[in-house]
N, C-alpha and C positions, 0 to 999 in steps of 0.2 A: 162840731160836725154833728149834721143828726142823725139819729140813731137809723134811720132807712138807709143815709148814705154810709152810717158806720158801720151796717150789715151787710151793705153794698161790696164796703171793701172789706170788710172782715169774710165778703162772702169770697169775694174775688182774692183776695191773699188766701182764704181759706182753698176756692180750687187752684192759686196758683201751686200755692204749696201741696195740692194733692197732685198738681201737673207735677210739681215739680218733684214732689213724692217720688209718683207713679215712674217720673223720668229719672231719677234716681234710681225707681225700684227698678225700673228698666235695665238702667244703666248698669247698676248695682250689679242685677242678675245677671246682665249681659257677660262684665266684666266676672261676676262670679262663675258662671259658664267659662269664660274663658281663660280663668284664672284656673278650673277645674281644669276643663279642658288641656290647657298649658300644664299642671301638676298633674293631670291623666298621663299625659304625652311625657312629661316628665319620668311622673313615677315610672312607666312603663319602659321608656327608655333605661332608667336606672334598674329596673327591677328585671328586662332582657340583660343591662349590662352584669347587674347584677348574677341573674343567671347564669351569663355566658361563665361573668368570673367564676360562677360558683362551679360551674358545670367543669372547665378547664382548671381548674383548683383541685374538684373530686374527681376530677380524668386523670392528673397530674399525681395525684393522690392513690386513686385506684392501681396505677400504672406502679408506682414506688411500692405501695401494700401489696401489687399481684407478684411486682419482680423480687421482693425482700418474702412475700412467699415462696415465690420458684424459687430462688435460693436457698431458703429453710429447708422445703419439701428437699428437692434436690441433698441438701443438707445431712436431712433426717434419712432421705430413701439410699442413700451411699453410706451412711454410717449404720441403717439396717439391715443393707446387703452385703454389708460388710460383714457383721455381728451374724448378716443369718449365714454368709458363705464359712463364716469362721467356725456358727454352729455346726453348719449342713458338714463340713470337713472330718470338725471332731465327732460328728455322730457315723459320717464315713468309713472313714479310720478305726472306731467303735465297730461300726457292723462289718467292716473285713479284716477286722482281727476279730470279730465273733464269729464270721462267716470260715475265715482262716482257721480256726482253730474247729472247728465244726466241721469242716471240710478236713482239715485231718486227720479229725477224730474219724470222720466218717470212713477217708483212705485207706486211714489204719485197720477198721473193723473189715474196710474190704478188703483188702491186702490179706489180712488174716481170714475173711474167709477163704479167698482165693489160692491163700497156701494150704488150709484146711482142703478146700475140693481139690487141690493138685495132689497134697497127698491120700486124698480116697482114692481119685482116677486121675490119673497123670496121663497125657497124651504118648501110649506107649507106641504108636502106628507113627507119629510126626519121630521120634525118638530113632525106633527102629532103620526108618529111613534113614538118617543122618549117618549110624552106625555099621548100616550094611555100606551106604556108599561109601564110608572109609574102607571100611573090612575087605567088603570083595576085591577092589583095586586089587591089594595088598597082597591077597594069598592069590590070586590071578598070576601076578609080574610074580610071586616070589614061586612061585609053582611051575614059572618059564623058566626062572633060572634053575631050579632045581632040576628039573627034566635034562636041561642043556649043560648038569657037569657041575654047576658054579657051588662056592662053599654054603651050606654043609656035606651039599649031595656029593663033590667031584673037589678036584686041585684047581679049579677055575676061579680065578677074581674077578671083579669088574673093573680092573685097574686096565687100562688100553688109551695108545694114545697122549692127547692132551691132560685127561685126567690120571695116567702116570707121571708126565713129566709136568705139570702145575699141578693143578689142583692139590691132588693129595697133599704136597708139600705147604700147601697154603691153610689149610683146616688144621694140619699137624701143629701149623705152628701157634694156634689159638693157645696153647698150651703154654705155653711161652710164653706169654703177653706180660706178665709179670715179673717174670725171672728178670736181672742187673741189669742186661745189655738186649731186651728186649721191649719192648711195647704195639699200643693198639697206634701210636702217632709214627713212632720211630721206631726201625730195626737194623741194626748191624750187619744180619743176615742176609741182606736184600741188596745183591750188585754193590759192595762192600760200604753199607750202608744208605740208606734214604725212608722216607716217608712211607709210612704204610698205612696208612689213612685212606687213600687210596686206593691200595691193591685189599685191601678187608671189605670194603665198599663195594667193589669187582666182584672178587670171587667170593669172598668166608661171609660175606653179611647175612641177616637176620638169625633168629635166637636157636633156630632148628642147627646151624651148624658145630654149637658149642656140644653137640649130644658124642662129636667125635673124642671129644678130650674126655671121656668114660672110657675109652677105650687106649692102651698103651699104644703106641707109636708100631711094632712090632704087629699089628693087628690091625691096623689105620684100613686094610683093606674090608677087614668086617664092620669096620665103623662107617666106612662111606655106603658099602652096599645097605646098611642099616639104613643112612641118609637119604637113599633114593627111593627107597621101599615107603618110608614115611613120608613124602615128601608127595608120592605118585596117589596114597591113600588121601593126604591133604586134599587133593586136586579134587578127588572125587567129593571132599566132603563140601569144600564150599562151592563145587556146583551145583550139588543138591539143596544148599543153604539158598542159593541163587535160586533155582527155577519154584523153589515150595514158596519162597517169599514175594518172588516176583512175579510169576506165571500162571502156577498153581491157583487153584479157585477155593483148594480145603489142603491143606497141611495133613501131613499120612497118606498122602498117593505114592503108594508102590516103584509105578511107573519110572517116580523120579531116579531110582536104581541104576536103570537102563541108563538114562541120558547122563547120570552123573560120572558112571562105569565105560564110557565110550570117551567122553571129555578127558576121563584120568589116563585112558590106555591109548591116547591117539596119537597118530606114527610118529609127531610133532616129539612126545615126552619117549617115546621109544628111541629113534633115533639120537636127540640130544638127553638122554638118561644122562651122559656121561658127563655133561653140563651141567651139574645139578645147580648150580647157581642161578640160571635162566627159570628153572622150575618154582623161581619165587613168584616168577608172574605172569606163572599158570596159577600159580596158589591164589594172587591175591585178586587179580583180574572179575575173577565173580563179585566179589564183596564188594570194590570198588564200583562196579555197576551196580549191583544191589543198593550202595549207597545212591545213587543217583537215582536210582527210584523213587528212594522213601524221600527225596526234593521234592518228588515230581509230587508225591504224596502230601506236601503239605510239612513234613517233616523238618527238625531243624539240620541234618545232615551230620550230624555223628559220625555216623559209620563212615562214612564219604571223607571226612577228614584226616580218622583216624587212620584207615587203609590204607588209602595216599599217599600218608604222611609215611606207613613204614613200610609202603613199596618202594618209595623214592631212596630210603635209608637203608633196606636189604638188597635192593639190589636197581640202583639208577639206572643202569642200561633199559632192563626193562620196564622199570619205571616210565621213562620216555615213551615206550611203545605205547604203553597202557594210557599215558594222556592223551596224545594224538587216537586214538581209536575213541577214548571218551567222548571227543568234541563231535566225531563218526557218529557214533551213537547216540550222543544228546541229540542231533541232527534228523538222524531215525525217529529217534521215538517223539518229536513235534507233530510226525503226520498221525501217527496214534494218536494223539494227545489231544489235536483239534479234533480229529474224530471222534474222539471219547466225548466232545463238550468240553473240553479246558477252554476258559476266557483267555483270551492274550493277554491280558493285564496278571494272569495265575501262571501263565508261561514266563510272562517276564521274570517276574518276581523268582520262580524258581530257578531259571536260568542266571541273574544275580546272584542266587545263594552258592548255585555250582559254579561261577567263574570266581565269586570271591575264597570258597572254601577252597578252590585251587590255588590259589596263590599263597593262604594263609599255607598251606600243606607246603608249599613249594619253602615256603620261609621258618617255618619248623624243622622240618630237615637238611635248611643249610648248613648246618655244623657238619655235614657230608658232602653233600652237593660243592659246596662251595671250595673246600681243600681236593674234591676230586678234579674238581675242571683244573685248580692250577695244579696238581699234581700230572694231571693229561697232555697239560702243555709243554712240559718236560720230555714227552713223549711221543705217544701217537698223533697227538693234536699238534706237536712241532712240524707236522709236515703238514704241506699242501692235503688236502679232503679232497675225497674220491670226485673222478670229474661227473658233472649231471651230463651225460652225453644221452642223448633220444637212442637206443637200438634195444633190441627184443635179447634178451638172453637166454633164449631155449626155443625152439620150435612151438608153437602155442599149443600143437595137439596133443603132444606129446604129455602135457600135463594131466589131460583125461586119463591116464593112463593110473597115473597116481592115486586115484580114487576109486581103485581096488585092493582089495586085501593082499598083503604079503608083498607089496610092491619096496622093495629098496635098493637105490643103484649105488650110491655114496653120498657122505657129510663131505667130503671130496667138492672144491669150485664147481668140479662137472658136473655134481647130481643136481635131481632136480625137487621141488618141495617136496617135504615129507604133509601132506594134507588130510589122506584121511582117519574118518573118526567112526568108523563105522559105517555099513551099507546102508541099513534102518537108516540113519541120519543120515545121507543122501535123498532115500527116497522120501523119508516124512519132511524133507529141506521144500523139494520140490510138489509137494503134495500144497503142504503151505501157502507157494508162490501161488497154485493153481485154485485156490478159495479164494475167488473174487466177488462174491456175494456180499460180504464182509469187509469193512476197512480196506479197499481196495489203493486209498492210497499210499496205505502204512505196506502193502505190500509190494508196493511199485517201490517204494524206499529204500525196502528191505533188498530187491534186486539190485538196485544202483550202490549199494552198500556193497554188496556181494560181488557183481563189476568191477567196484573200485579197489578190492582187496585184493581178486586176481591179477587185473592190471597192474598194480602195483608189485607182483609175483613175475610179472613178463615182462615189464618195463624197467631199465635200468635207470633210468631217473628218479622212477617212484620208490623201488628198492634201494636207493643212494638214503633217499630222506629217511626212509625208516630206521635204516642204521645209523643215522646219527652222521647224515652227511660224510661217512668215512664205510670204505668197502671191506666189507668182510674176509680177512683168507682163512677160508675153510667154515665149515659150520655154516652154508648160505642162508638166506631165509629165515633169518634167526627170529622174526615176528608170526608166523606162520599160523601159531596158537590163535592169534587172534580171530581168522577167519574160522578154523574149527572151532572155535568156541563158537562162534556167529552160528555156523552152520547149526550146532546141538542146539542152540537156544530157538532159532527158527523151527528145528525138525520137533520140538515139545510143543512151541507153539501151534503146529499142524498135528499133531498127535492129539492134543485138547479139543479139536476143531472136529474129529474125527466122534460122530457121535455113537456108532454104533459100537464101535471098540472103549466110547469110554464115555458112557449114560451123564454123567456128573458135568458133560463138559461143556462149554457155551463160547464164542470167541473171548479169550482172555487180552487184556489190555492192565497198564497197571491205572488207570482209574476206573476199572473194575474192583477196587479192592476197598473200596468203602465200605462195601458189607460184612468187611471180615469180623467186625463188634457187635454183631446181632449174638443171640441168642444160641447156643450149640440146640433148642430144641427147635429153633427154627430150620437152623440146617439141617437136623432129622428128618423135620418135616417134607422139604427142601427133595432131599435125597431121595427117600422113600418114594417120593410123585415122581422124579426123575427116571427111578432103577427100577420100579414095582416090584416084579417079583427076581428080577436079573441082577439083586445085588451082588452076588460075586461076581459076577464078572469083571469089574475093573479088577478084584485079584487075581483071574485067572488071565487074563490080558499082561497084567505087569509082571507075573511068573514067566509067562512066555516071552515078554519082550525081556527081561533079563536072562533068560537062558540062550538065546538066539546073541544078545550080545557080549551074554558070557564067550561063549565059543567062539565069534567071529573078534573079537579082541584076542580072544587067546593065542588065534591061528596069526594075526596080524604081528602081534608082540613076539611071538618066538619067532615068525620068520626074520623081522628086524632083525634081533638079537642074533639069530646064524649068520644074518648076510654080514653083522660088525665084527663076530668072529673071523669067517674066512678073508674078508678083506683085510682087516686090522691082526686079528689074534688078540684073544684077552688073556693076560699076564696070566701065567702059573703061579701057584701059592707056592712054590717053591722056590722060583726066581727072587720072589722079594725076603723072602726066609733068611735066602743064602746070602744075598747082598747085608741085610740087618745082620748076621754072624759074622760078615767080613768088615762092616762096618762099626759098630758097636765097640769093640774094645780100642781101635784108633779112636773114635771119636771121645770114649771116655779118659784116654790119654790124655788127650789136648783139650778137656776141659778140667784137668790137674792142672794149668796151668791160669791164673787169676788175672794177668795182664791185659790189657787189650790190645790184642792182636786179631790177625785173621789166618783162614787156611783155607787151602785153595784143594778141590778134588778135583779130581778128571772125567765128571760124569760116570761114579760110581754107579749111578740110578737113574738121574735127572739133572740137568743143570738148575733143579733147587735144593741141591739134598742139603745146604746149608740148612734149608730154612723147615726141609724135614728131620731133620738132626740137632738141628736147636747149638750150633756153631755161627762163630763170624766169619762168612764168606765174601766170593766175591762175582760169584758167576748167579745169574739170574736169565730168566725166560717168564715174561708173563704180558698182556698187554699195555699195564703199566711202566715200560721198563725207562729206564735215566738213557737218551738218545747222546746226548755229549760222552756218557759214560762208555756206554757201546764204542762208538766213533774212535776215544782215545786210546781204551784196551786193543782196537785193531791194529790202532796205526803203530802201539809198542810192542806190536805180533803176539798178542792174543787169537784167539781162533772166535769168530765172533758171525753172524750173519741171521738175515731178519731181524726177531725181536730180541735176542739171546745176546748175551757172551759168556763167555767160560776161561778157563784155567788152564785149557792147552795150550801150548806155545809159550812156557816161561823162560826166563833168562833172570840168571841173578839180579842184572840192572833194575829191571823193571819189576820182579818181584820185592825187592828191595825198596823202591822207591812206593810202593804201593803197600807197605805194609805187612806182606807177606810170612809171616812168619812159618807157619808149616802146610804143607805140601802129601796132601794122599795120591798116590800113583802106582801105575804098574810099569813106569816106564823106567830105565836107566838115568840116574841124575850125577852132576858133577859134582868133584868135592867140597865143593862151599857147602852143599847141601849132606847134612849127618842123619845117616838113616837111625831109628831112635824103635821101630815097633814092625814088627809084620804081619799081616792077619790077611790069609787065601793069597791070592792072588796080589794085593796090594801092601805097599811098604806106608811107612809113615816119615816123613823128615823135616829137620830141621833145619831155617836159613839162616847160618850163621851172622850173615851182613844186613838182616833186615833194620829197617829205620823204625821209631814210632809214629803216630799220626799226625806228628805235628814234628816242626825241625826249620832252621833257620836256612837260609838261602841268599844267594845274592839276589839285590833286586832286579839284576835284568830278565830274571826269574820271569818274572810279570808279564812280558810280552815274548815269551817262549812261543812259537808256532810250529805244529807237524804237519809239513806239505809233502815228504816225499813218502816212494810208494815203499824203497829200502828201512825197512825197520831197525837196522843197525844204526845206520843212520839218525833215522830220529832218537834212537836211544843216547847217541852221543851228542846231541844237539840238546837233548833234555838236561844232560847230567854237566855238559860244560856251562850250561845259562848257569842253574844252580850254582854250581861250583865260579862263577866268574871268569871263567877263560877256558878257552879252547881244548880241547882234549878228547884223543881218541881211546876209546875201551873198549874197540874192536876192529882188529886189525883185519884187512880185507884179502883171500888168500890171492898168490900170485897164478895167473892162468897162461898156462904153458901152449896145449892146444883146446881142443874141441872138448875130450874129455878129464886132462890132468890138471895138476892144480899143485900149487909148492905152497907148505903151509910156511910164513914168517912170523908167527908170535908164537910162542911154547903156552899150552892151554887148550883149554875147550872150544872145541871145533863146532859151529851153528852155522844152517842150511836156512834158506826163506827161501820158497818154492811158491810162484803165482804160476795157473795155468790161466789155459781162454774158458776153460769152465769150471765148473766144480765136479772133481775127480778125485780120490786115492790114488795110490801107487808104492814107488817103493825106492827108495834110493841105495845103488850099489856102490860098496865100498872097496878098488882094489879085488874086486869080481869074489870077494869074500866074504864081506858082512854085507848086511840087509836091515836097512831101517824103511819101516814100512811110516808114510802118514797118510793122514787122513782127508778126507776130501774138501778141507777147509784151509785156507791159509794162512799158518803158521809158524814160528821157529821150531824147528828141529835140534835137538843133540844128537851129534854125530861120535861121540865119544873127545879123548884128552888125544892132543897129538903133538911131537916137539917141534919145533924150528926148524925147517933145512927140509922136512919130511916131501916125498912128492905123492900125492896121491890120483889115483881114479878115481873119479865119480860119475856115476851116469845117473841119471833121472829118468824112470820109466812110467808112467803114468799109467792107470786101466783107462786109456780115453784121453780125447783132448790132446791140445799140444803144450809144450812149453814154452811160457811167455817168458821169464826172468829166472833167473838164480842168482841168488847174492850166499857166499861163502866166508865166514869169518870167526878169526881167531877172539877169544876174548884175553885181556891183557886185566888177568884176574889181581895182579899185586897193585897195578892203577886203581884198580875199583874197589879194592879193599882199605886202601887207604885213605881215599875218599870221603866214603862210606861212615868209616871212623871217625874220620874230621866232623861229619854232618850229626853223628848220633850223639859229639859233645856236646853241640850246640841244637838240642832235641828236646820235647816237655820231659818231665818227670810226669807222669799221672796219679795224680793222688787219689782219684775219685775218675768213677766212670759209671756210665749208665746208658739208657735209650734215649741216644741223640746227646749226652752230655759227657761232658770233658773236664777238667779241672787237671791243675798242677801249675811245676814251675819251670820258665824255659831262660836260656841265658843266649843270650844275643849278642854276637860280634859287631864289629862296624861293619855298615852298608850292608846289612843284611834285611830281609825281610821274614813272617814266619807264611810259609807254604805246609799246606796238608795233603793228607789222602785220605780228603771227607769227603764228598760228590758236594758239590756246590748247588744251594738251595736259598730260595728265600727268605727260608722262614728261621735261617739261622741266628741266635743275637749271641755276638762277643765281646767278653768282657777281656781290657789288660790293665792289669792292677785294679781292676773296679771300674774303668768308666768305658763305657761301650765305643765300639768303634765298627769304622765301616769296612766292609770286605768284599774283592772283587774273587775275580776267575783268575783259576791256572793252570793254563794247557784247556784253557775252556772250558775244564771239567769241573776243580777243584777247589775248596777255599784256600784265599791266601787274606792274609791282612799287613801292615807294619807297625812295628815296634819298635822304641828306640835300644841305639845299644846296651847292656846291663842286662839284672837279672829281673824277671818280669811273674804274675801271677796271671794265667790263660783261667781263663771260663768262659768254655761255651755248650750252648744250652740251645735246644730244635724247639719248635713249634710250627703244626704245619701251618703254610701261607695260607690265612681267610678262613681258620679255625676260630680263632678269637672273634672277629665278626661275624664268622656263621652263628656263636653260640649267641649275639649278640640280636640278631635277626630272627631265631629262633624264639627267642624272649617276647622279642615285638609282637613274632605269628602265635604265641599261648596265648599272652596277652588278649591280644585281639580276639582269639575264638572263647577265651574267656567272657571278654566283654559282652560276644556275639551273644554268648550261651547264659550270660545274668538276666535273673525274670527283672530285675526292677532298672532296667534300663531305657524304659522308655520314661519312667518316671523322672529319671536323672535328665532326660533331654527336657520333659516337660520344665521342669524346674532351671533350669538354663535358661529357655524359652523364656517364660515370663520373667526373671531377671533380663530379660534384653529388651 
């Protein structure tokens, strides 16, 4: 090839291969672009996937790191709030037990200053007050009696009445409470034994009545006048204690004298003096409102508690009154109270503390409460409650009347309330009402208060409830205090309001008493801007207002006191002198003798002089009284009516059957009965044929019933149950005409006389002898007369006609051999006490053991050891069964819902315990977070 054409195509392969180069490099590049491109798209792809993963990786990641944080944190911050609340605690704890202790420290040095400045200047004006309002009372009332006669001045007692025939014998017998066969649960003395649990509750409760047992029985008359004298100075002092703390704007106002000195002499304590057991709640009535103040104050209620609790235990009756006027009075004092500015939510609260602190009170003093009500049920409360019938009991105007000095008609159903308390307290009552500038709703209250207390004075409905749903005989209006108290405490309230008679004064309210912890130089200050240069005058203001009520008490007090004389008569110190000489050496007779037995007087003094003599009787008179007991002494002609029975009207039978062993009288007795002593006027005797208190019986015994109205009769229906078969032991005389009469049994002749009323008279014998009885109905002794005998007898009555007469021989060798039989089969007493028995009794076939215990609940008896159950006998009495053979008795009293009162009592300390522990919210706290 030549070299042209071989450059030809070396040219031409030369540009092919640059074509082909180039095409290449094209390609090349293209494909590298695209190959980029595609590794672009690639990587990017992968390096978004990438990302995404990575992003959802450290999301994933983040999310586990942030929640394994919150966990930890969480962790850490609950394990250092842990640690720090453990620290914060114990540094807590630290600083209030450093604060604690610092703060007692501090108490302490105040304290001890505070006794330090008491003893440099002791508040002798707050003192003084407290002490006149005891004082004055006291020589006031003992300055009326002395003027009018009464011991030391004259032979006058203040024995009259109720308080001769109970009381005294009730307070006498505190003395007792200890002795074998007496107690504070059980007494022998009392309607031939029962519960006195009771009747101490009634009449002898709180601690002022033990002040008589200082004084010998022989002189009882100087120990109660003592009791009423202290009792009337009480009055004044805690109403002075009341108006300084409640009313009063500064503690040592004079003033308070007057109001305390009208509360303590007001007609209410003049008239019922002789009640002195009501006068427990004039006593406590202050305090217990004073307690409900310092509620209303903020206070935890102490006083409120304490009061309550031993008004409700000295004396329940008025206990009662005093709650129901509290609820009165909390009621009252709410319209003060929002006027003061009290929040509802600070009224609640305080109203809480008072409804609970009542209850607690109510449950503290049932170891009282609680064996009085069953003790009541035995009694007064067995009968149907007074009816609530709608009628007015007195003419309404006739009550103005009363609201003058010297006014007294009778303690008599007829009279009408004893209400006032002094003129002053009238007028400053109604001064009061008329400050309407001031708290005009608290005064509008005060009137609807004062409304509802008279109404309830004229309305027999309202006056039902305050007694206790049952009507009073005698002593009306027995809550009457309450309203005069109302009125005193209104009339100071208007006296304070009164500025020109008493510079110091501002309308008082008790949540005005927040300032009483300032400064005494404040109150300097205080005063001084108030009185300028007029400081004495509120002394010469309270000098006058105590002499003005000196004298108008004084003239009120003594006229009471004449009008209780000439209506009533107050005992001579001679009367009761002569009775203690005539009594005294019997009664120390028949307590030579250590059995347990009983003796029956004739109303030597009172139908309680058992329990003023400190003997086992069987006659009793008090509110308290055993109603079945009453009932079955009538029906075996005991002399018995209203609350009473007594010892008149005996018959061997039924002496016998009751225990009866000796017999004080002035009357003629038959020869079963061995006269043994004599002293004045009265004999002393013994019954031969008496049974002990316990004695075997047959058991038709157990449904024995006395329906008829002849007492002979049930005497023989009584004694043949017993005894298992029929038999008369008292032969009836034969009646010839109108006035004769043939006696057929040889023996002692006995008279039952029912008239259409209640009369004396006199039964003539044969137009010869004269047996006089009394205006109750009775068995009579008519003397011993033989067989065959015919006699006269006529029935003359002073009054009334003749309903019945039953005449009858006793058939004394039947009864005596009886009698005999019964005492084989009788306990032995090994042991005796208050309400307890022991010994051994031996029991035939078909017999049962019947007593002459009063039948009570709260009895438990034991034969040979294991307790057994016991009914009624004659409805009165316990009986139980035993089998035939010789048996070991014990029984033993406790009164019914003693054991659970003391039980419930427990509960109410407890609780006001609780109430009163500082660290009792602590213990709830700690509950709390355990739950």
């Amino acid at each position: 090839m030549s070299k042209k054409k071989k450059r030809h195509n070396q040219a031409n392969v030369a540009g092919d291969n640059k074509i082909d180069n180039k095409s290449d490099k094209n390609i090349n590049e293209t494909e590298a672009k695209a190959d980029a491109k595609d590794d672009k798209n690639h990587n990017m792809k992968e390096t978004k996937t990438d990302a995404k993963d990575d992003k959802n990786h450290n999301m994933k990641e983040a999310k586990a790191d942030a929640k394994d944080n919150k966990n930890h944190n969480m962790k850490e911050a609950k394990a250092d709030a842990k640690d720090d609340k453990n620290h914060n605690m114990k540094e807590t704890k630290a600083d209030a037990k450093d604060d604690k202790n610092h703060n007692m420290k501090e108490t302490k040095e105040d304290n001890y200053k505070a006794t330090l400045s008491l003893k440099k200047k002791p508040d002798i004006h707050h003192i003084m007050v407290l002490v006149l309002s005891f004082i004055l009372p006291v020589i006031i009332y003992y300055i009326i009696l002395y003027k009018q006669g009464f011991y030391p001045n004259g032979s006058k007692t203040v024995l009259f009445m109720d308080l001769q025939n109970q009381y005294t014998a009730f307070v006498a017998s505190l003395r007792d409470i200890f002795s074998s066969d007496s107690g504070v649960l059980f007494n022998w003395s009392r309607s031939m034994g029962g519960n006195m649990l009771g009747l101490y509750a009634y009449y002898s409760g709180g601690l002022l009545s033990f002040i008589t047992c200082l004084f010998p029985v022989s002189k009882i008359y100087i120990a109660i006048e003592v009791l009423e004298i202290l009792k009337l100075g009480l009055c004044g002092l805690t109403m002075a204690i009341f108006l300084e703390n409640a009313v009063s704007k500064k503690k040592g106002n004079y003033s308070v004298i007057a109001f305390a000195l009208c509360y303590s002499l007001m007609s209410y304590n003049m008239v019922y003096s002789c009640c002195f057991m009501w006068l427990e709640g004039c006593i406590w009535l202050p305090l217990v409102l004073l307690g409900i103040e310092n509620i209303f104050k903020g206070k935890k209620g102490i006083l409120f508690y304490c009061t309550l609790t031993y008004s409700m235990i000295s004396n329940y009756y008025t206990a009662y009154m005093i709650c129901l006027f509290s609820v009165i009075y909390v009621l009252f004092r709410y319209t003060g109270l929002f006027e003061g500015k009290k929040s509802i939510k600070s009224l609640g609260i305080s109203t809480a503390k008072y409804a609970g602190l009542g209850i607690l009170s109510g449950l503290t003093a049932m170891p009282i409460l609680f064996p009085v009500y069953k003790d009541l049920t035995t009694g007064k409360l067995s009968n149907s409650g007074a009816p609530l019938e709608s009628k007015a009991l007195f003419e309404f105007k006739d009550l103005f009347t009363k609201f003058q000095n010297g006014k007294y008609d009778s303690i008599a159903t007829g009279g009408l309330p004893s209400v006032y308390c002094g003129m002053l307290m009238t007028i400053l009552c109604i001064i009061f009402l008329c400050q309407l500038k001031k708290r005009w709703t608290e005064k509008l209250s005060a009137l609807i208060v004062l409304i509802i207390m008279i109404l309830s004075l004229w309305q027999n409905k309202l006056d039902v409830i305050w007694h206790g749903f049952q009507m009073p005989n005698w002593f009306p209006w027995r809550y009457t205090y309450l309203l005069s108290f109302f009125i005193v405490y209104l009339a100071y309230r208007g006296f304070q309001n009164i500025g020109f008679l008493n510079p110091k004064s501002n309308e008082i309210n008790a949540t005005d008493h927040d300032n009483k912890g300032k400064s005494e130089k404040e109150d300097k200050v205080k005063q001084k801007k108030s009185t300028g240069n007029n400081k004495y005058i509120p002394y010469v203001v309270s000098v006058i207002l105590i002499f003005i009520c000196s004298i108008d008490m004084y003239n009120n007090g003594a006229a009471i006191i004449k009008g209780l004389d000439n209506q009533f008569g107050f005992m001579d110190e001679s009367v009761y002198k002569n009775f203690m000489d005539t009594a005294n050496p019997l009664v120390k007779e028949i307590k030579k003798d250590k059995s347990l037995c009983r003796t029956a007087s004739e109303q030597m003094f009172s139908m309680n002089d058992a329990m003023l003599l400190g003997y086992n009787g069987m006659t009793h008179y008090s509110s308290t009284y055993n109603d079945s007991i009453n009932k079955v002494t009538y029906q075996m002609g005991y002399a018995q009516t209203w609350f009473w029975n007594s010892a008149d009207g005996a018959t061997p039978v039924a002496d016998s059957l009751f225990g009866i062993k000796y017999r004080m009288t002035k009357k003629e007795k038959q020869a079963i009965y061995s006269p043994i002593l004599s002293s004045g006027d009265y004999s002393l005797y013994e019954n031969s044929l008496v049974l002990p208190f316990c004695y075997g019986a047959d058991t038709a015994a157990n449904n024995t019933a006395l329906e008829s109205e002849d007492i002979f009769a049930n005497q023989n229906s009584v004694m043949s149950s017993i005894m298992g078969q029929s038999k008369s032991y008292y032969v009836p005389l034969e009646q010839l005409d109108a006035t004769t009469y043939k006696v057929n049994q040889s023996g002692a002749l006995y008279a039952y006389i029912l008239l259409d009323n209640r009369y004396d008279g006199n039964i003539i014998i044969n137009n010869e002898k004269t047996v006089y009885f009394e205006d109750l109905s009775q068995a009579q002794y008519l003397g011993d007369y033989e067989a065959g005998t015919t006699l006269s007898i006529q029935v003359i009555p002073n009054g009334g006609a003749l309903r019945s007469l039953y005449l009858c021989s006793l058939d004394e060798n039947t009864l005596r051999e009886d009698i005999q039989f019964l005492a084989e089969h009788s306990i032995n007493v090994d042991k005796h006490g208050a309400g307890k028995i022991s010994g051994q009794i031996d029991i035939a076939d078909n017999q049962r053991i019947v007593t002459s215990i009063p039948y009570d609940e709260g009895f438990t008896i034991k034969v040979d050891g294991k307790k057994v159950d016991y009914s009624k006998f004659l409805n009165s009495f316990l009986t139980f069964e035993a089998t035939a053979g010789s048996h070991n008795i014990e029984i033993s009293y406790m009164p019914p819902g003693f054991k659970a009162g003391i039980v419930l009592s427990l509960i109410g300390i407890l609780l006001f315990a609780l109430y009163l522990y500082p660290g009792k919210k602590n213990i709830i706290n700690k509950i709390q977070n355990k739950k």
